[in-house]
ROSE-4610 file (N, C-alpha, C; in Angstrom, 1 decimal, always signed):
// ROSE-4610
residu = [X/X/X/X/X/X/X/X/X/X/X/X/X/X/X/X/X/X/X/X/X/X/X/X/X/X/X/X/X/X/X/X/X/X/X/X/X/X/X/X/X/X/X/X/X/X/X/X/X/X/X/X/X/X/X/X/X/X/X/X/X/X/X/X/X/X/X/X/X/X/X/X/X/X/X/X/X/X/X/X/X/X/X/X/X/X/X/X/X/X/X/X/X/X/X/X/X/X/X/X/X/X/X/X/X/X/X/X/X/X/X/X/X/X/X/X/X/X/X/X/X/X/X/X/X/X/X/X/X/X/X/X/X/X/X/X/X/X/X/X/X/X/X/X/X/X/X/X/X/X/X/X/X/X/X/X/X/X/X/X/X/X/X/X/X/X/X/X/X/X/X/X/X/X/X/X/X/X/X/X/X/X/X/X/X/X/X/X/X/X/X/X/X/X/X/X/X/X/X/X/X/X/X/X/X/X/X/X/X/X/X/X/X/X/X/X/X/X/X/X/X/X/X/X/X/X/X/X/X/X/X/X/X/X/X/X/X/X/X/X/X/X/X/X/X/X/X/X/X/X/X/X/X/X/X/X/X/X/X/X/X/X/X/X/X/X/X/X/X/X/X/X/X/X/X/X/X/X/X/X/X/X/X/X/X/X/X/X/X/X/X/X/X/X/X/X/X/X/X/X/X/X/X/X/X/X/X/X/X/X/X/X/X/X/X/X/X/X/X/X/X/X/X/X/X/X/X/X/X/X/X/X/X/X/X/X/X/X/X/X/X/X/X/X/X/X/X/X/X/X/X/X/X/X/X/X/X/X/X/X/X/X/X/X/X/X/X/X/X/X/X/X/X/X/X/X/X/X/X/X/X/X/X/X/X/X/X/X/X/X/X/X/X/X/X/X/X/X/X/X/X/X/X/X/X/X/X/X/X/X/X/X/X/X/X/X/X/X/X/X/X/X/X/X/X/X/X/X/X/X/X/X/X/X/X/X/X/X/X/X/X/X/X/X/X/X/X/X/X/X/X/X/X/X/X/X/X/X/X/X/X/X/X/X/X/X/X/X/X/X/X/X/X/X/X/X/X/X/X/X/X/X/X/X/X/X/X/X/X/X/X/X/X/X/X/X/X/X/X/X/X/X/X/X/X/X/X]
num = [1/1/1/2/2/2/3/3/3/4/4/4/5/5/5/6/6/6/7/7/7/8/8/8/9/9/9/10/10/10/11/11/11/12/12/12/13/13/13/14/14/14/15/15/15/16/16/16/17/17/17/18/18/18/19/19/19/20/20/20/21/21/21/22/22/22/23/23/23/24/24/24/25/25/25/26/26/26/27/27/27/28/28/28/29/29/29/30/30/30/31/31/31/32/32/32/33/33/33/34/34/34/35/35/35/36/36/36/37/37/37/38/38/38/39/39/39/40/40/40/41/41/41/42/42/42/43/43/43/44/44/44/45/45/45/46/46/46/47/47/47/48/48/48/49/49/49/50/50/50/51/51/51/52/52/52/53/53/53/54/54/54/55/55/55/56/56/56/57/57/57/58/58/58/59/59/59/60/60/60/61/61/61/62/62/62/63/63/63/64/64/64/65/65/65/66/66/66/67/67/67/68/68/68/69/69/69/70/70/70/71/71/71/72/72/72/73/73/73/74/74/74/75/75/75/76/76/76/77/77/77/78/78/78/79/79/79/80/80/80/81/81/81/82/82/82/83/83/83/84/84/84/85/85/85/86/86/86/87/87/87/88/88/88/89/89/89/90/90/90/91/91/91/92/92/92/93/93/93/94/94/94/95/95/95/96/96/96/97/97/97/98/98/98/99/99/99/100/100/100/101/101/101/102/102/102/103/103/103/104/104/104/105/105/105/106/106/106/107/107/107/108/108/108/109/109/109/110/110/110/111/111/111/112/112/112/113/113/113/114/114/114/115/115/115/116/116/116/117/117/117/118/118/118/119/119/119/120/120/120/121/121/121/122/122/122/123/123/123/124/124/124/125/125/125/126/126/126/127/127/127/128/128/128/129/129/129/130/130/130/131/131/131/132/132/132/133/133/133/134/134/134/135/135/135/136/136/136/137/137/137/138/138/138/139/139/139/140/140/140/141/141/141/142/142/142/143/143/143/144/144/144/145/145/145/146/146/146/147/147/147/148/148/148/149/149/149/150/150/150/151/151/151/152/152/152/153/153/153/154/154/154/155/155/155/156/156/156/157/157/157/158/158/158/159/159/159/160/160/160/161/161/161/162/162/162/163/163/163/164/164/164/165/165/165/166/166/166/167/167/167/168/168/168/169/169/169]
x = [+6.4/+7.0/+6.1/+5.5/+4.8/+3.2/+2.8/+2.2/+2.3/+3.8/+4.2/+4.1/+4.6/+4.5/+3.3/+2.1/+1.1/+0.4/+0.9/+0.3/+0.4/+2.4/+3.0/+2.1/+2.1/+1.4/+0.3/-0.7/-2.3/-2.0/-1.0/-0.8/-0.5/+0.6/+1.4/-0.2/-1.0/-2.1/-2.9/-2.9/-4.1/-3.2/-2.4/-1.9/-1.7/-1.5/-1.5/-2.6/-3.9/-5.3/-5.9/-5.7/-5.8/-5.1/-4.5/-4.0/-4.2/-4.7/-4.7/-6.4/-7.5/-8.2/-8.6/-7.4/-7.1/-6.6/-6.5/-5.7/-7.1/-7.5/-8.7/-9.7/-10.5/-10.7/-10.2/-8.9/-8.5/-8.3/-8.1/-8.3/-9.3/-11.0/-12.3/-12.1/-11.9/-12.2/-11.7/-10.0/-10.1/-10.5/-11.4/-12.2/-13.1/-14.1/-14.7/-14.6/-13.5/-13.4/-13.2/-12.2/-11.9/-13.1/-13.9/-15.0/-16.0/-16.2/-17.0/-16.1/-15.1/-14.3/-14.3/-14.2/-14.3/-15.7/-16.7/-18.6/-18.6/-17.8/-18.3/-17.6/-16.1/-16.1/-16.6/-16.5/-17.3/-19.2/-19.6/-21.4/-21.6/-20.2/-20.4/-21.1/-21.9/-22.2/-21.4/-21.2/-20.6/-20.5/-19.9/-20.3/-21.5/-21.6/-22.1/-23.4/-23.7/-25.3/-25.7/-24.6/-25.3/-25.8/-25.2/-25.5/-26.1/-27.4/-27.6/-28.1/-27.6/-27.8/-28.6/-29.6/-30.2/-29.0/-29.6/-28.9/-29.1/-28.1/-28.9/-27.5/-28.1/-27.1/-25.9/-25.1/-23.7/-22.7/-22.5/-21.9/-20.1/-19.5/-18.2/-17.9/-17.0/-16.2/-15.1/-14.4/-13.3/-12.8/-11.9/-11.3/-11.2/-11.6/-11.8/-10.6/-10.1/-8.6/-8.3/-9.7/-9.7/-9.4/-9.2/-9.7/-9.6/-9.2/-8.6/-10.3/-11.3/-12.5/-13.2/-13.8/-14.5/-15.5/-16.4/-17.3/-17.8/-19.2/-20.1/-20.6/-21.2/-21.6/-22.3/-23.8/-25.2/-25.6/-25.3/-25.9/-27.5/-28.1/-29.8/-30.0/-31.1/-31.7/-31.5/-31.7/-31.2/-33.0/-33.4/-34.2/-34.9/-35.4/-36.4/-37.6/-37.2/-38.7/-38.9/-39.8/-40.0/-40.4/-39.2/-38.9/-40.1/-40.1/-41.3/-41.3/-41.2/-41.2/-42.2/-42.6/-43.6/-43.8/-44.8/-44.7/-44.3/-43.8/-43.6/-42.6/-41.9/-41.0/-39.5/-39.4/-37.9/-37.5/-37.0/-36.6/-35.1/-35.2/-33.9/-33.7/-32.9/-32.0/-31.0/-31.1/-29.9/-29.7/-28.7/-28.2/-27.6/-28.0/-27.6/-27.2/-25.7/-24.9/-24.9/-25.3/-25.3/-23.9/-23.3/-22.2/-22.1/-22.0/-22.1/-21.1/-20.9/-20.1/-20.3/-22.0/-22.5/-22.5/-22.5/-22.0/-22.9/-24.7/-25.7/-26.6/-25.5/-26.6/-27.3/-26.2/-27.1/-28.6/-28.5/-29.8/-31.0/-30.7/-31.6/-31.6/-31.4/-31.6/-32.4/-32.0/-33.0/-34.3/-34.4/-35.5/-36.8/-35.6/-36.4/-36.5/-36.2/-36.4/-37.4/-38.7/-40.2/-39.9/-39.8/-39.6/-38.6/-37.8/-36.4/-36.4/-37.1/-37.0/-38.5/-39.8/-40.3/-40.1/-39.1/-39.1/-38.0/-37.0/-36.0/-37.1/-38.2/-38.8/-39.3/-40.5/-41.0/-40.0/-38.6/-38.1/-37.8/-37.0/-36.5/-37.6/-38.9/-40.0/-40.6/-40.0/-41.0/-39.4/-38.8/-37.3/-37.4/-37.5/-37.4/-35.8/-35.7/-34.5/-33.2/-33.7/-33.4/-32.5/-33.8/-33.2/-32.1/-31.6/-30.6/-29.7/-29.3/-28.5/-27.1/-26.0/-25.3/-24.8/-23.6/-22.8/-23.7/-24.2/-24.6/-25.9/-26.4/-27.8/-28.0/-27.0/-26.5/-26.1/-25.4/-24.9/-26.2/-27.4/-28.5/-29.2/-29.4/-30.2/-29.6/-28.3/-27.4/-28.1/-27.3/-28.2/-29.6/-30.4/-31.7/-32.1/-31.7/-31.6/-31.2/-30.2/-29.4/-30.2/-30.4/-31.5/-32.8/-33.4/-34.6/-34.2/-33.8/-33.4/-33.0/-32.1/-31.9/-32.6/-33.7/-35.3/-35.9/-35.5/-36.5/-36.1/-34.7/-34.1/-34.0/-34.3/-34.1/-33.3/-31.9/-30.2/-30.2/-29.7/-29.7/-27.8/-27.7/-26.0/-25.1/-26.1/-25.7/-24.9/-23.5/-22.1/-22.1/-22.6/-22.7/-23.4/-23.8/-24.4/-23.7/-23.8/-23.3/-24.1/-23.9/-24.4/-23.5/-24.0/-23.1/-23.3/-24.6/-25.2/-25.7/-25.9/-26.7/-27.0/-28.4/-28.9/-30.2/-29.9/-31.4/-31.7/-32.5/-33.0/-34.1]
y = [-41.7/-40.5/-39.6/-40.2/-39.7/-39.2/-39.6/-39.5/-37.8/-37.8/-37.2/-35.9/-35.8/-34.9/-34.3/-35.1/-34.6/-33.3/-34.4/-33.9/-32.3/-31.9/-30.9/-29.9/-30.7/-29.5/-28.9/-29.8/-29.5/-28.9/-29.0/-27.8/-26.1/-26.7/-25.6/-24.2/-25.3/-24.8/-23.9/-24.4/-23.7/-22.9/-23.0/-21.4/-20.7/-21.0/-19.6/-19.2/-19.7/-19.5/-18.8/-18.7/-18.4/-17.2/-16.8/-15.4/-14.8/-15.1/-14.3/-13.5/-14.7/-14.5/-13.0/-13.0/-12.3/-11.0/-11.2/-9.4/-8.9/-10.1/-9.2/-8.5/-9.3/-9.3/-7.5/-7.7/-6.0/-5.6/-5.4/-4.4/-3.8/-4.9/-4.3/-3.5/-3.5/-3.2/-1.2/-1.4/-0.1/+0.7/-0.2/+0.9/+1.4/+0.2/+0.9/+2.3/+1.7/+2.8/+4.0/+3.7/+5.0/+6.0/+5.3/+5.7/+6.3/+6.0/+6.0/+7.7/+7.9/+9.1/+10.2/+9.6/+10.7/+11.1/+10.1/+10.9/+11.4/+11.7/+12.4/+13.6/+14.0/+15.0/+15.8/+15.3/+15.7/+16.3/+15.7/+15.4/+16.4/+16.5/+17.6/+18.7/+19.4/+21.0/+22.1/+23.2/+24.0/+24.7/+25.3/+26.7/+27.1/+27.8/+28.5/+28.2/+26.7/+26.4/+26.0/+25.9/+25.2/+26.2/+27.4/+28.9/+30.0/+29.6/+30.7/+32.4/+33.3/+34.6/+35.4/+36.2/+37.1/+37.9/+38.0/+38.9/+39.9/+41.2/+42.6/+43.4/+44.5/+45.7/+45.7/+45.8/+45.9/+47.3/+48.2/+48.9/+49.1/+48.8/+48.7/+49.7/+50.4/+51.8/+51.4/+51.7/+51.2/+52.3/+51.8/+53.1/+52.4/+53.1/+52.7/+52.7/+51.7/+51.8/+52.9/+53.1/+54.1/+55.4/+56.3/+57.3/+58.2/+57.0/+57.2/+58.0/+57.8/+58.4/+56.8/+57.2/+56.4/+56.3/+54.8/+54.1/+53.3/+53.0/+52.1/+51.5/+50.0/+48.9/+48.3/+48.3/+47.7/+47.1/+45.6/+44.6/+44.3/+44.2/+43.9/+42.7/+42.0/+40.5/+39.8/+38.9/+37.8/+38.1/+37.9/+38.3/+37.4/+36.8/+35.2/+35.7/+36.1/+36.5/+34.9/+35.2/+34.6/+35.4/+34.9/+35.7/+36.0/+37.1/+37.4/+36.2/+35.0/+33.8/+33.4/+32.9/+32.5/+30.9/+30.3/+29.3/+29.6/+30.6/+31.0/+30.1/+29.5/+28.0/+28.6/+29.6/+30.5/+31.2/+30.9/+32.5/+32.2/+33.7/+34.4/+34.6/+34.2/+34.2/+35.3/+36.4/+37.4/+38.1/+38.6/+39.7/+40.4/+42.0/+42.9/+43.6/+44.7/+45.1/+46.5/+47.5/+48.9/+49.8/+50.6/+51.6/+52.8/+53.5/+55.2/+55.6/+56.7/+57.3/+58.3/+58.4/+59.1/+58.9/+59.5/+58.9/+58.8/+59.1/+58.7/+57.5/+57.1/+56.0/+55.2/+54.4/+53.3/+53.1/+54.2/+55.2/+55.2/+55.9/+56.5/+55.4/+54.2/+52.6/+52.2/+51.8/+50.9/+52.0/+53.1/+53.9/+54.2/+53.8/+53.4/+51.7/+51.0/+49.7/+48.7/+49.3/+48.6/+49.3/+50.2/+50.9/+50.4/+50.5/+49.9/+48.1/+47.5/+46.4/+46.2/+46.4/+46.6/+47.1/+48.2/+48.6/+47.6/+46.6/+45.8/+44.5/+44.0/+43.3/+43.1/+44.1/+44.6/+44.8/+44.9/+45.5/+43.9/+43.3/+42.2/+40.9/+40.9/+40.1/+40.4/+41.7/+42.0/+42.0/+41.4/+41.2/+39.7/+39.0/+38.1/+37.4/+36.2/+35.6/+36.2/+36.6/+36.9/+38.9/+39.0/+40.8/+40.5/+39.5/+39.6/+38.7/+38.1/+37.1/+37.7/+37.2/+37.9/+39.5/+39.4/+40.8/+42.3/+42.3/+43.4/+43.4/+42.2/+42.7/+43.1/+42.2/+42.5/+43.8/+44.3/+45.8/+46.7/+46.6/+47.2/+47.2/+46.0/+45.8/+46.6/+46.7/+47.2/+48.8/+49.5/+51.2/+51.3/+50.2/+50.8/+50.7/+49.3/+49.4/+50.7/+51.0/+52.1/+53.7/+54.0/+54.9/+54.9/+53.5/+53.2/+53.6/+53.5/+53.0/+55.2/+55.4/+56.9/+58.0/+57.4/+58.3/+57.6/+56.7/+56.3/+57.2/+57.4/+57.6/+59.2/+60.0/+61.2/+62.1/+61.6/+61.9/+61.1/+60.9/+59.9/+60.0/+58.5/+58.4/+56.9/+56.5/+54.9/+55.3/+54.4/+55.0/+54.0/+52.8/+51.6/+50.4/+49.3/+48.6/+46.6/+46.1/+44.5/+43.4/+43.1/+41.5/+40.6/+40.2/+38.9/+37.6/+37.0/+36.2/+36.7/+35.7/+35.5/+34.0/+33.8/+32.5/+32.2/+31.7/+31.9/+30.1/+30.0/+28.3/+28.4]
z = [-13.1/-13.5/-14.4/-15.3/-16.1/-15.1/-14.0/-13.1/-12.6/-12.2/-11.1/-11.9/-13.5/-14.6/-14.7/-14.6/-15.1/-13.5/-12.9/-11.1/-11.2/-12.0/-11.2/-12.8/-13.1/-14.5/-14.4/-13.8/-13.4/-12.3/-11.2/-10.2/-10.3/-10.9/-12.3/-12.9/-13.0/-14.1/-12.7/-12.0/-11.2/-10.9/-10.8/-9.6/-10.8/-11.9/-12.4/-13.1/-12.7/-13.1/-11.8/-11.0/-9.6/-9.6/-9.6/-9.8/-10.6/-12.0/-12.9/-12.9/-11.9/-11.6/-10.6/-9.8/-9.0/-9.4/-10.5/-10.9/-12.0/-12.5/-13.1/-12.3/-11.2/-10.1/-9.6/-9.0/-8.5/-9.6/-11.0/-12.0/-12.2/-12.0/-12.3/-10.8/-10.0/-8.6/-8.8/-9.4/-9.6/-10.4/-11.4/-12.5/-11.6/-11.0/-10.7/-9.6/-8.8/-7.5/-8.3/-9.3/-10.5/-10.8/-10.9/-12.0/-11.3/-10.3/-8.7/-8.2/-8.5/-7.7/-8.7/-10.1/-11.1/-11.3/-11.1/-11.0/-10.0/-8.7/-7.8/-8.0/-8.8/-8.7/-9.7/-10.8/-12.4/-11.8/-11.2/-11.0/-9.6/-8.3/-7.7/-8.1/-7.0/-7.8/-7.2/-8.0/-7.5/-6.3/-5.7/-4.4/-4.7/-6.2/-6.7/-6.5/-7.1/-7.2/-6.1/-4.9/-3.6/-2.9/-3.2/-2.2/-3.0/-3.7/-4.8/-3.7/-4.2/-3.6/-5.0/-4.2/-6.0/-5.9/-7.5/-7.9/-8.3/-7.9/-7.6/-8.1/-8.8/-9.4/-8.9/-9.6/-8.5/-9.3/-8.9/-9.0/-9.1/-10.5/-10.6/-11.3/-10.3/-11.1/-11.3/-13.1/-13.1/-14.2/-14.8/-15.8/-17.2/-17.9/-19.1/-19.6/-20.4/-20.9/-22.3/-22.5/-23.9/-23.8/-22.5/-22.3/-21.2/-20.2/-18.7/-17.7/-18.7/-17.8/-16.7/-16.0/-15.1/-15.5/-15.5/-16.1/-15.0/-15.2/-14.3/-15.2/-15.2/-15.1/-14.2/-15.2/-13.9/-14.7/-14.5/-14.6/-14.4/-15.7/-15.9/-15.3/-15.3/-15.6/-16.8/-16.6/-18.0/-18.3/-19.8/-20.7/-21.1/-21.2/-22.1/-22.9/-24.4/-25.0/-26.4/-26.7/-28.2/-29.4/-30.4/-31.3/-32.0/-33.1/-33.9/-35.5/-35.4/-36.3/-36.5/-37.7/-37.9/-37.0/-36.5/-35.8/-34.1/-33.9/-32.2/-31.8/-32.5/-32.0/-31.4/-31.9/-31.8/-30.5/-29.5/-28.4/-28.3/-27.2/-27.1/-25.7/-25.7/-23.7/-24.1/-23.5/-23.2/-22.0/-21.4/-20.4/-21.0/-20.5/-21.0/-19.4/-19.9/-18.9/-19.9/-19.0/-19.1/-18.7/-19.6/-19.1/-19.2/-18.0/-18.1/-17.5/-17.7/-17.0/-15.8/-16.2/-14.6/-13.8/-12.3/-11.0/-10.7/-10.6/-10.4/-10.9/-11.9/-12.8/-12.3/-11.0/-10.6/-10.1/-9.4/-8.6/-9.8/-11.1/-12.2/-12.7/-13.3/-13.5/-12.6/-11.6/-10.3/-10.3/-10.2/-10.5/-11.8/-12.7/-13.9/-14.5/-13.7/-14.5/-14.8/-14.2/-14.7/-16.3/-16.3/-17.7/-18.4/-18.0/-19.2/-19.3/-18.2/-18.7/-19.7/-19.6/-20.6/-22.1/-22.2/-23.2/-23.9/-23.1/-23.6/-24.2/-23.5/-23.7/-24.9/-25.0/-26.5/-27.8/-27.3/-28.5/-28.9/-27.9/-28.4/-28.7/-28.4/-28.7/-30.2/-30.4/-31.6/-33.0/-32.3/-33.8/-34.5/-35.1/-36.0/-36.1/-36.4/-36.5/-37.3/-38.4/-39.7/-39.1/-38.2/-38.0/-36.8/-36.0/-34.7/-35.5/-36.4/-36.6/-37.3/-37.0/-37.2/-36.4/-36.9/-36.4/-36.5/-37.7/-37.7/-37.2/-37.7/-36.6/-34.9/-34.1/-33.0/-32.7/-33.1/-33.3/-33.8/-34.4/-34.4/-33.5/-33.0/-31.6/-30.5/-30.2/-29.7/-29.6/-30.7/-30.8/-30.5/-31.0/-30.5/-29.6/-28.7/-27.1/-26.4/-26.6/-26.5/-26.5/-27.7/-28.1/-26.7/-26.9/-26.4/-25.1/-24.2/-22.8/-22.4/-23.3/-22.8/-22.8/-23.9/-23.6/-22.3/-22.1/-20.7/-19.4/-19.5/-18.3/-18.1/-16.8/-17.4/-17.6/-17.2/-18.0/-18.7/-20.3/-20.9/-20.4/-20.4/-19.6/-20.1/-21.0/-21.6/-22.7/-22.2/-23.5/-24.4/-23.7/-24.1/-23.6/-24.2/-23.8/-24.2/-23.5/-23.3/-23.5/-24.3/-24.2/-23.9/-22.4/-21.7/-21.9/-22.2/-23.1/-23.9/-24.9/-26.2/-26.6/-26.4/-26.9/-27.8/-29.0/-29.7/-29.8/-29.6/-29.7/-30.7]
């Protein structure tokens, strides 16, 4: 009897060591499939990076909500200078987005922009950390861009100017 006890016990024992084996087993199974489905969609690349197209002025007429006048928007190049710091260790990543309200602008931009991108160059290579940091220095940069850019052009027509990025490292 005492035989037959032990028999059904140690049977008893495996089967439920045997399954329990079996669930850890399919639990690691769906981490990993888990984990395996979430890096592929996380680690995908976008439309965007698979199909890069340049990028070239785009002309958006829209209506200013301030004013009910019509406004254009021509998108620059993104910028890469190094700041005026002691050590050269400092730059600046920005895009700048132009707004006028002339109907010829885009024409008088693409016509002047060896010029306006030089003169954006220079201005912002020769500013220091200390002169762009913060609100108000941004806002200075801002006017003298601004200033700079409408002596270049020969309607001056910039109502305003954008920074779409801003990055200082």
């Amino acid at each position: 009897m005492a035989e037959e006890k032990a028999e059904v016990k140690e049977e008893s024992g495996r089967k439920n060591k045997l399954p329990l084996k079996w669930v850890i087993a399919a639990a690691a199974a769906v981490v990993i499939v888990s984990g395996g489905v979430l890096g592929y969609f996380l680690l995908k690349p976008s439309p965007a990076e698979t199909d890069p197209k340049p990028i070239s002025p785009v002309k958006t007429g829209k209506t200013s909500s301030r004013n009910g006048e019509w406004s254009q928007i021509i998108p620059l190049e993104s910028f890469v200078v190094n700041l005026n710091d002691p050590g050269g260790k400092r730059f600046l990543k920005t895009t700048i987005e132009l707004e006028s309200s002339n109907k010829g602008f885009s024409e008088e931009i693409q016509a002047g922009k060896p010029q306006i991108k030089d003169a954006v160059v220079m201005i912002l290579s020769g500013k220091s950390l200390a002169d762009i940091q913060g609100i108000e220095g941004k806002i200075s940069l801002r006017k003298e861009l601004i200033i700079k850019i409408n002596t270049i052009l020969q309607k001056p027509g910039i109502r305003n100017l954008y920074f779409t990025d801003f990055y200082i490292q």
